[in-house]
N, CA, C and O atoms as CSV, one atom per row, in Angstrom:
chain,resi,resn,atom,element,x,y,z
A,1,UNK,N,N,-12.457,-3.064,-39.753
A,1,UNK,CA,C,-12.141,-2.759,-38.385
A,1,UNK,C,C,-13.335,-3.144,-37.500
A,1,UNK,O,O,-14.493,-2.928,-37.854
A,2,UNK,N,N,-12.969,-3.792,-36.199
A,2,UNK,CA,C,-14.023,-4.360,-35.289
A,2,UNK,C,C,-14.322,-3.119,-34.560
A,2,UNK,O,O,-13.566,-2.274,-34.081
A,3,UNK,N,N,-15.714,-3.216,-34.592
A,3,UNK,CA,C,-16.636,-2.155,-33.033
A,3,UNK,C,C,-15.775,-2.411,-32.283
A,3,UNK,O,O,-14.949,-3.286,-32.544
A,4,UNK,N,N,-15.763,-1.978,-31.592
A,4,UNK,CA,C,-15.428,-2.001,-29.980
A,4,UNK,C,C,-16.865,-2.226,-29.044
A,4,UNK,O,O,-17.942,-1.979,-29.586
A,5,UNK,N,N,-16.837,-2.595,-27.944
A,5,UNK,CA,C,-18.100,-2.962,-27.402
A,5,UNK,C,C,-18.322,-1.753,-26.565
A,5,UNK,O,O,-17.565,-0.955,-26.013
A,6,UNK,N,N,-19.635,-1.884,-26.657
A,6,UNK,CA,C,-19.804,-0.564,-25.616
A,6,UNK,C,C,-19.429,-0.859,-23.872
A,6,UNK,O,O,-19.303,-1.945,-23.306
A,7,UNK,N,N,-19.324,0.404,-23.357
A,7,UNK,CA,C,-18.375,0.542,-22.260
A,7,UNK,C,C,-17.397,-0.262,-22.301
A,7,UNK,O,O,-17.039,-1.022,-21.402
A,8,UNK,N,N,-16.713,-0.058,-23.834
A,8,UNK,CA,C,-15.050,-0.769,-23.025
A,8,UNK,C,C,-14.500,0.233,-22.574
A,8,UNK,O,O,-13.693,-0.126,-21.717
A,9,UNK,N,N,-14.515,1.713,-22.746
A,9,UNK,CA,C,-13.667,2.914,-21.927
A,9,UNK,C,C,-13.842,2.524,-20.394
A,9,UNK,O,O,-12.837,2.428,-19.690
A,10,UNK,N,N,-15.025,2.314,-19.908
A,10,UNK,CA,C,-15.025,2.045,-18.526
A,10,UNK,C,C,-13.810,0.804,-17.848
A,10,UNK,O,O,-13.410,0.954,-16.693
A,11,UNK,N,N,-13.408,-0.163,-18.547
A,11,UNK,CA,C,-12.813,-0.989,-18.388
A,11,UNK,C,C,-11.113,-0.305,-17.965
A,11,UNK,O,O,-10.355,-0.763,-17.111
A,12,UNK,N,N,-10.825,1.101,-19.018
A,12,UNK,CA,C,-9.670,1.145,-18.843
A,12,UNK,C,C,-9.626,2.370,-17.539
A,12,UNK,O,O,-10.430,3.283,-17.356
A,13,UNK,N,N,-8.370,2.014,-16.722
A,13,UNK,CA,C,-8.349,2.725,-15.337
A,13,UNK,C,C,-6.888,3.022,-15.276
A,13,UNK,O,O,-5.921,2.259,-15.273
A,14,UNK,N,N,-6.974,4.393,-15.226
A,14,UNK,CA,C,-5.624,5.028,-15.691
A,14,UNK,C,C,-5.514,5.165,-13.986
A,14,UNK,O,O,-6.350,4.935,-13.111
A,15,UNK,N,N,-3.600,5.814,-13.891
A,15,UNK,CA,C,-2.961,5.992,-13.027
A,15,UNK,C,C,-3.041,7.542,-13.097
A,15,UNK,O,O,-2.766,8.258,-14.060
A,16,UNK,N,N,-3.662,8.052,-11.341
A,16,UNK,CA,C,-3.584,9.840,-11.780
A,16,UNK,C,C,-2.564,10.165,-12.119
A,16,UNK,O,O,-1.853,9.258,-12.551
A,17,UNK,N,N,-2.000,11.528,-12.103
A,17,UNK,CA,C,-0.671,11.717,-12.241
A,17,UNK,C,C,-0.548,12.273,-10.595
A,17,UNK,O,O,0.647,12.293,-10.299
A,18,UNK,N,N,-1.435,12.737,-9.415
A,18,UNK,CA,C,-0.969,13.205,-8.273
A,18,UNK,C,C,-0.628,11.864,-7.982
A,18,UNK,O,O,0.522,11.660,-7.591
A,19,UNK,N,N,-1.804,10.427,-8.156
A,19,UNK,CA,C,-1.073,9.196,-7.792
A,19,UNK,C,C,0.196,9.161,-7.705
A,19,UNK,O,O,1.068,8.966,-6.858
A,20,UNK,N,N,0.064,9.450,-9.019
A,20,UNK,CA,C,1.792,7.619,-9.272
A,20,UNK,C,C,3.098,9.088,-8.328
A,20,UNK,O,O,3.950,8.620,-7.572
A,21,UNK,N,N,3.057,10.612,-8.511
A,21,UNK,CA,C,4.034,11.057,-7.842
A,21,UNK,C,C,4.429,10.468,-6.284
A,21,UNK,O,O,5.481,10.484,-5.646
A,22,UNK,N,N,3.010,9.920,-5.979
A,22,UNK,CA,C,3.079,9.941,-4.280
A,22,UNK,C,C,3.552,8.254,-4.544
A,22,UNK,O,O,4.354,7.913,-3.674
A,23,UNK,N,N,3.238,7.143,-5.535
A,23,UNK,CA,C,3.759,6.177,-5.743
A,23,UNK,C,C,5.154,6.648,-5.874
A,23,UNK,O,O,5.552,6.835,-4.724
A,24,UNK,N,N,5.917,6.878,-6.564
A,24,UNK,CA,C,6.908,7.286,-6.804
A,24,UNK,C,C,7.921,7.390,-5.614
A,24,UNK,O,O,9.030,6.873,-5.481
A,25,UNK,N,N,6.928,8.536,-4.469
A,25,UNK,CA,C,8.090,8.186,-3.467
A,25,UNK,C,C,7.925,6.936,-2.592
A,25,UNK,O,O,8.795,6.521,-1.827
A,26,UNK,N,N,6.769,6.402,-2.773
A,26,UNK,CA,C,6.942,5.186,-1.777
A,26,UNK,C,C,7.543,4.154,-2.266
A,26,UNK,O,O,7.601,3.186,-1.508
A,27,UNK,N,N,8.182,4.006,-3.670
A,27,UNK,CA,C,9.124,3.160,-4.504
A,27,UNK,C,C,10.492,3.729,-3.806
A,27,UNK,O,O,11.218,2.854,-3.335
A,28,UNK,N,N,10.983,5.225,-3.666
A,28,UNK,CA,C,12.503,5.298,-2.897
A,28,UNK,C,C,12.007,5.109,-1.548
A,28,UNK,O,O,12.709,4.153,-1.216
A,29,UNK,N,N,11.368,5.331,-0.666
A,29,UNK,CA,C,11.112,4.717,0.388
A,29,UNK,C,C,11.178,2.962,0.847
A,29,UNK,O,O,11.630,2.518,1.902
A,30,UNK,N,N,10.589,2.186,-0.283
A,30,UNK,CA,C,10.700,1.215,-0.030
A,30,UNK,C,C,12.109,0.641,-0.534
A,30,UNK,O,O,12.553,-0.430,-0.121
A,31,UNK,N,N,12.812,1.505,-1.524
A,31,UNK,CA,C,14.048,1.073,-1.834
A,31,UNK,C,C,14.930,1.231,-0.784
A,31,UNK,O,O,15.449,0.233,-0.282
A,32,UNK,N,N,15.267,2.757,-0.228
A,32,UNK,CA,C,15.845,2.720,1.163
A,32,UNK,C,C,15.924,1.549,2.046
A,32,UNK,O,O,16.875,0.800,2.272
A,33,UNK,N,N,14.685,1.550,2.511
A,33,UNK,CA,C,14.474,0.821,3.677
A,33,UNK,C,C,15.565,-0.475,3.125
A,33,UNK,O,O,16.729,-0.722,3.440
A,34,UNK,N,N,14.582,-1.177,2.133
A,34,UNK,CA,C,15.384,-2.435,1.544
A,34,UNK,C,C,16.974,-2.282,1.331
A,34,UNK,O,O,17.644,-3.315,1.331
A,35,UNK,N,N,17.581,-1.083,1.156
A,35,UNK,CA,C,19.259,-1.146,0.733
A,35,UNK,C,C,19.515,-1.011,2.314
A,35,UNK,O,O,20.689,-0.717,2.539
A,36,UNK,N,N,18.624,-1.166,3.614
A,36,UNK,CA,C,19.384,-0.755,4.993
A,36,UNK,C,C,19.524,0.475,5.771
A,36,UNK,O,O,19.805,0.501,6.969
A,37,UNK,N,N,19.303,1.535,4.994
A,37,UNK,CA,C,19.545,2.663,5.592
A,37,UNK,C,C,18.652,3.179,6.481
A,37,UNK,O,O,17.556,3.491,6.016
A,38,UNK,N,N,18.886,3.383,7.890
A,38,UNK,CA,C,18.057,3.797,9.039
A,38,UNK,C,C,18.715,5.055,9.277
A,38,UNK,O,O,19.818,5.319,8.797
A,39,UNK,N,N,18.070,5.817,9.996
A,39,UNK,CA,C,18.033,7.166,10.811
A,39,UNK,C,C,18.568,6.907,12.369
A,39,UNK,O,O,18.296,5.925,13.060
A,40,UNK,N,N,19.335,7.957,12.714
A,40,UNK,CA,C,20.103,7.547,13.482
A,40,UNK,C,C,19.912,7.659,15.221
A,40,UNK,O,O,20.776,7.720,16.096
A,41,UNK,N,N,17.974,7.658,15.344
A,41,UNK,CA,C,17.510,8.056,16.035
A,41,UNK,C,C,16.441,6.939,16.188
A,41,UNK,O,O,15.974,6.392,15.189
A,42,UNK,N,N,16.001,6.557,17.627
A,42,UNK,CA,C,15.435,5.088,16.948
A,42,UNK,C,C,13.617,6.216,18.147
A,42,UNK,O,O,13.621,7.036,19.065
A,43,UNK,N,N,12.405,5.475,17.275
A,43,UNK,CA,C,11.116,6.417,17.521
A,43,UNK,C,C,10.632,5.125,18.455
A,43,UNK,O,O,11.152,4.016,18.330
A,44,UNK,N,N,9.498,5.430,19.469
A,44,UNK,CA,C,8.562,4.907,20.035
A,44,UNK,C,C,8.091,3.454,19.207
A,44,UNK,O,O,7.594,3.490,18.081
A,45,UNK,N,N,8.283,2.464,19.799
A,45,UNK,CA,C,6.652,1.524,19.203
A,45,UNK,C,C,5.852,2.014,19.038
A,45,UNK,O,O,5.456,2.371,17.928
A,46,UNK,N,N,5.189,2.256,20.352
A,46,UNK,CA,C,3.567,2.543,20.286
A,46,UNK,C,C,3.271,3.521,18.910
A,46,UNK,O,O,2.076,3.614,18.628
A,47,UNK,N,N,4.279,4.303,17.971
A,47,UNK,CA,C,4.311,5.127,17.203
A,47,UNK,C,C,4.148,4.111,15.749
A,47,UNK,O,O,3.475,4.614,14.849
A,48,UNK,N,N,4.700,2.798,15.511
A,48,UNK,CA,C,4.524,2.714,15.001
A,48,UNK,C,C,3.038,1.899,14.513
A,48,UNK,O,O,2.342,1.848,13.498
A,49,UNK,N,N,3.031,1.362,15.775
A,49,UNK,CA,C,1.365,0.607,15.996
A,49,UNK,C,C,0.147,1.482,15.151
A,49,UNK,O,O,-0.574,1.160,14.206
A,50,UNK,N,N,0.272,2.742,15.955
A,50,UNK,CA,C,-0.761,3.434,15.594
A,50,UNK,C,C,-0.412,4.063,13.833
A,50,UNK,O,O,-1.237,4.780,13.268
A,51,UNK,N,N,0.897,3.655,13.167
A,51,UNK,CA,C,1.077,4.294,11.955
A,51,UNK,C,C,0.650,3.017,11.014
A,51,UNK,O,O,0.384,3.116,9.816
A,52,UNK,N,N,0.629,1.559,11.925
A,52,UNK,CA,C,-0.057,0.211,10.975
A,52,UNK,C,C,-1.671,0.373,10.935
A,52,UNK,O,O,-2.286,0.363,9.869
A,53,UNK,N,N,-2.338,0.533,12.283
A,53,UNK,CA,C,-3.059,1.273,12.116
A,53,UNK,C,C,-3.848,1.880,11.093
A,53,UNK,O,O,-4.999,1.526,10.836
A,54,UNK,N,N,-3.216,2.817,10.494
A,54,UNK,CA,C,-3.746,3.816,9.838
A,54,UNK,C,C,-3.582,3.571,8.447
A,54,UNK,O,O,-4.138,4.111,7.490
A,55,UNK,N,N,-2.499,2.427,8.501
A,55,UNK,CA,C,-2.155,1.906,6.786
A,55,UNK,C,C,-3.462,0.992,6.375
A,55,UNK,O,O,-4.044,0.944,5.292
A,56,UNK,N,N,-3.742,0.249,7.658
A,56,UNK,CA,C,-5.000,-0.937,7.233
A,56,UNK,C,C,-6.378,-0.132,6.916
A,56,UNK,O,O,-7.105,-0.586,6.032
A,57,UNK,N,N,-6.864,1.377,7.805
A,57,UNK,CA,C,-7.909,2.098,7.667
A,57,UNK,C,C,-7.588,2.315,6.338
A,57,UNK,O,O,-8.143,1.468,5.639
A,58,UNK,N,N,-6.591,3.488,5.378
A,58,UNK,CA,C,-6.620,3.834,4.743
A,58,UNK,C,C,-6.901,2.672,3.217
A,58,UNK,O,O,-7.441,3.095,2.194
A,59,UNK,N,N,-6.458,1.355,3.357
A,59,UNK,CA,C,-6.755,0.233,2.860
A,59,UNK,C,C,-8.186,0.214,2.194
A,59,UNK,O,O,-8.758,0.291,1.107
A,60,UNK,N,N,-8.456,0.020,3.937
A,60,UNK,CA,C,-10.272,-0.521,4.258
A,60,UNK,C,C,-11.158,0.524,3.178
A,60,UNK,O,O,-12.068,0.065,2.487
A,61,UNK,N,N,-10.696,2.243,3.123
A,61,UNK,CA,C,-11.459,3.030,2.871
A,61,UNK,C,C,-10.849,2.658,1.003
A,61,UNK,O,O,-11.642,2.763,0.068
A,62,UNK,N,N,-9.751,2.349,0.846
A,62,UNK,CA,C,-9.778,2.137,-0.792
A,62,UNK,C,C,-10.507,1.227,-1.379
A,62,UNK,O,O,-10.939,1.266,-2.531
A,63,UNK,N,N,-10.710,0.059,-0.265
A,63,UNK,CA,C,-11.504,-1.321,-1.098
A,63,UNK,C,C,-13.090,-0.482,-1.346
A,63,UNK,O,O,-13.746,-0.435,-2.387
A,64,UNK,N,N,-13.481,0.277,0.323
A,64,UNK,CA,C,-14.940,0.772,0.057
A,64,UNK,C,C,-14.854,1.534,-1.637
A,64,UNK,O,O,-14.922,0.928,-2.707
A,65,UNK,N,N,-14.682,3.056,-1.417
A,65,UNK,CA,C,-14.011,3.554,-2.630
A,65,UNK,C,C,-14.055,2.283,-3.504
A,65,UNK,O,O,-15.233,1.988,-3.709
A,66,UNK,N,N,-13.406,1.632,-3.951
A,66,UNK,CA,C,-13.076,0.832,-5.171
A,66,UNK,C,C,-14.461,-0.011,-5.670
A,66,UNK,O,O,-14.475,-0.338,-6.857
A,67,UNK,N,N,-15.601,-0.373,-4.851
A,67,UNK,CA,C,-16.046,-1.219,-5.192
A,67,UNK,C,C,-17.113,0.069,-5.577
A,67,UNK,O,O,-17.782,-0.305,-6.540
A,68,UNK,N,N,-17.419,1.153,-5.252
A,68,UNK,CA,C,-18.591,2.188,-6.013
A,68,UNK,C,C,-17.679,2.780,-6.914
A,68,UNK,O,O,-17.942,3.864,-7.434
A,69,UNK,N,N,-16.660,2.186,-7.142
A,69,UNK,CA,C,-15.381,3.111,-8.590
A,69,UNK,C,C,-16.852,3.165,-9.858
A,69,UNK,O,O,-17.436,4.209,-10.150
A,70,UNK,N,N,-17.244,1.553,-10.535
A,70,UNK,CA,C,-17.276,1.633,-11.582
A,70,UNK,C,C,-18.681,2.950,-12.392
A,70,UNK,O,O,-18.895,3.349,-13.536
A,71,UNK,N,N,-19.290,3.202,-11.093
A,71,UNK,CA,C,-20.233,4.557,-11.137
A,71,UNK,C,C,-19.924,5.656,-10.961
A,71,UNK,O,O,-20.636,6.597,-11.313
A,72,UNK,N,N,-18.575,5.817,-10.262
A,72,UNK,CA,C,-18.239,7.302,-10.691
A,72,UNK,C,C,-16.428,6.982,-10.866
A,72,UNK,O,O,-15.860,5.954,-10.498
A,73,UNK,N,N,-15.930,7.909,-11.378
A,73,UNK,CA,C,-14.618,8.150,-11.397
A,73,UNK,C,C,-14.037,8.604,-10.257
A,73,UNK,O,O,-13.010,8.022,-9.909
A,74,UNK,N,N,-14.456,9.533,-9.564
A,74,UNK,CA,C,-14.028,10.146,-8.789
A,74,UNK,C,C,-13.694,9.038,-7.429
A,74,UNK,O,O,-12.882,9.101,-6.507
A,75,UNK,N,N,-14.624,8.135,-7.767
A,75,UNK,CA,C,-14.201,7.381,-6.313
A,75,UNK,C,C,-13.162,6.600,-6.734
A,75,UNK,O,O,-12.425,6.240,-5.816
A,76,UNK,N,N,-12.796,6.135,-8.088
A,76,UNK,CA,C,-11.684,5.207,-8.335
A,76,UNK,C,C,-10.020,5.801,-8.738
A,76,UNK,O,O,-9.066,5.142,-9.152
A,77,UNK,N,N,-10.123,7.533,-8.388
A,77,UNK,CA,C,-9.299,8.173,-7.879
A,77,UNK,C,C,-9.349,8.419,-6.446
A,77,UNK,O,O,-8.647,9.357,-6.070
A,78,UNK,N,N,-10.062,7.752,-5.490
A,78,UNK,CA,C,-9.717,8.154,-4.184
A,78,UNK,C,C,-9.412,6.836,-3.919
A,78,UNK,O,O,-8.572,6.648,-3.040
A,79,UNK,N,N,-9.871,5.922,-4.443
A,79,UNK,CA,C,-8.933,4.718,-4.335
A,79,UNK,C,C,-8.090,4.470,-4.176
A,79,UNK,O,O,-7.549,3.861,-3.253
A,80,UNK,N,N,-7.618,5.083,-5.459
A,80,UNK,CA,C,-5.921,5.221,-5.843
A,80,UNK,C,C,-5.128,5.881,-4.862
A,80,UNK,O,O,-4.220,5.444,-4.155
A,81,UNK,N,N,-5.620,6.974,-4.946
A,81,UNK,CA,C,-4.784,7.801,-3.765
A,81,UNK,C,C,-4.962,6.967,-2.100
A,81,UNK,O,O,-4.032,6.934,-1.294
A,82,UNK,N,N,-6.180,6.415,-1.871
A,82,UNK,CA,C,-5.509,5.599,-0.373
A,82,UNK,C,C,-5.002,4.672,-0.653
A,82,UNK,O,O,-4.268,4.403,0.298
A,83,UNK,N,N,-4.869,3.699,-1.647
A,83,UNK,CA,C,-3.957,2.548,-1.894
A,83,UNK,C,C,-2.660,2.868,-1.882
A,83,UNK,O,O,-1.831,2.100,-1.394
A,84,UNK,N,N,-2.288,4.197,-2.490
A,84,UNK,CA,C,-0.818,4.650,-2.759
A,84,UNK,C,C,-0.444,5.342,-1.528
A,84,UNK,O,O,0.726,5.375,-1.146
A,85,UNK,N,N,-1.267,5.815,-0.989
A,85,UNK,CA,C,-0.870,6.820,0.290
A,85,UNK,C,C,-0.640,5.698,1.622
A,85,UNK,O,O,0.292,5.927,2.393
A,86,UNK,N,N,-1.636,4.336,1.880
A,86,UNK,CA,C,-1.100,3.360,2.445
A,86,UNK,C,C,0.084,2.890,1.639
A,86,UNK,O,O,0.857,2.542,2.531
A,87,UNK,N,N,0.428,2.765,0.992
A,87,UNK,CA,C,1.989,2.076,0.359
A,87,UNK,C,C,3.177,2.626,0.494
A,87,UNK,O,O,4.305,2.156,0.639
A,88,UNK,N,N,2.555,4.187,0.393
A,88,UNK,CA,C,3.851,4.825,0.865
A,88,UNK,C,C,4.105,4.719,2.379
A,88,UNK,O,O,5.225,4.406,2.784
A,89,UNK,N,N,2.955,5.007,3.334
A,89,UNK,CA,C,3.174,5.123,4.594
A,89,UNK,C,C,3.495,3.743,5.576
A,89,UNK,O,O,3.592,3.712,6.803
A,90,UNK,N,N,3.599,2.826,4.774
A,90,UNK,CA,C,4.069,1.112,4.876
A,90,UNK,C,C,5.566,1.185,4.855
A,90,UNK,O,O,6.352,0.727,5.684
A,91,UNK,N,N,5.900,2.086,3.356
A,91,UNK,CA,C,7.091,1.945,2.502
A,91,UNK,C,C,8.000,3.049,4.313
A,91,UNK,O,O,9.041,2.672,4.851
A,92,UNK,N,N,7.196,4.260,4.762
A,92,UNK,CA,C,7.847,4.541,5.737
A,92,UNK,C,C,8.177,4.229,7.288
A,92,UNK,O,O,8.750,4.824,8.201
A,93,UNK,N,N,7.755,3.432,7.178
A,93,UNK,CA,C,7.553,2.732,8.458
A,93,UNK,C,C,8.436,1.482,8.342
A,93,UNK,O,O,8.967,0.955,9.320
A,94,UNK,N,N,8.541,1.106,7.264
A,94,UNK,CA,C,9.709,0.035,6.926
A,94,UNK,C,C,10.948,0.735,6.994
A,94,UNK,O,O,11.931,0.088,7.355
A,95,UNK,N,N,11.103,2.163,6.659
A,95,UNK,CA,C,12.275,3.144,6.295
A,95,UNK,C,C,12.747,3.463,8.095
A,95,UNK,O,O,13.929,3.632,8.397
A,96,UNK,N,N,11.867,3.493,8.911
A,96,UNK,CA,C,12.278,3.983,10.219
A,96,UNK,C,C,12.123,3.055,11.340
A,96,UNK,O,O,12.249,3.331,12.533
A,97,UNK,N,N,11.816,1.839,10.778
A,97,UNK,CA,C,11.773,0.741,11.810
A,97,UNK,C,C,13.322,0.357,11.533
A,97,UNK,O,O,13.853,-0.559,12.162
C-alpha cells in the first residue's frame, strides 16, 4: 500500500451540511424560476438592483475568504456559505423577476 503524501487531507474540501441545505433551496429556486412560475405581484427595480448588488459583494467576500481557506478551515466554510448564499439569492431574484 502507497503513503499518501503529506497534507493530502488539506486537499480534500467537503460540503458543510448548513451549506448544501441553503444549496438545496437555491436548486428549487432556480428550478422554479426556470419551469416559469412568477408571483402574482410584480416588485420595484430599484429592488432588484440593490439585491444584484449584494449577490456580487457576497461573491467578492467568498473569493477573499477562499484564498486564506487553505490556513484555516473556518474561512473555507465562510466561503461556502457566501458562494451558496449568493446562489441562492441569484436563484431568487430569477424566481421574482
Amino acid at each position: 500500500m502507497r503513503r499518501l503524501p503529506p497534507g493530502y487531507r488539506r486537499g480534500a474540501r467537503p460540503i458543510y451540511p448548513g451549506v448544501f441545505k441553503m444549496l438545496i433551496y437555491g436548486c428549487i429556486l432556480w428550478a422554479l424560476a426556470l419551469l416559469g412560475i412568477k408571483l402574482p405581484f410584480e416588485l420595484p427595480r430599484l429592488l432588484f438592483v440593490v439585491l444584484q448588488v449584494l449577490v456580487i459583494w457576497m461573491l467578492w467576500k467568498g473569493v477573499k475568504a477562499a484564498r486564506r481557506a487553505p490556513s484555516n478551515h473556518v474561512r473555507l466554510f465562510n466561503a461556502q456559505e457566501h458562494w451558496v448564499n449568493a446562489f441562492t439569492l441569484q436563484a431568487l431574484i430569477l424566481f421574482l423577476w
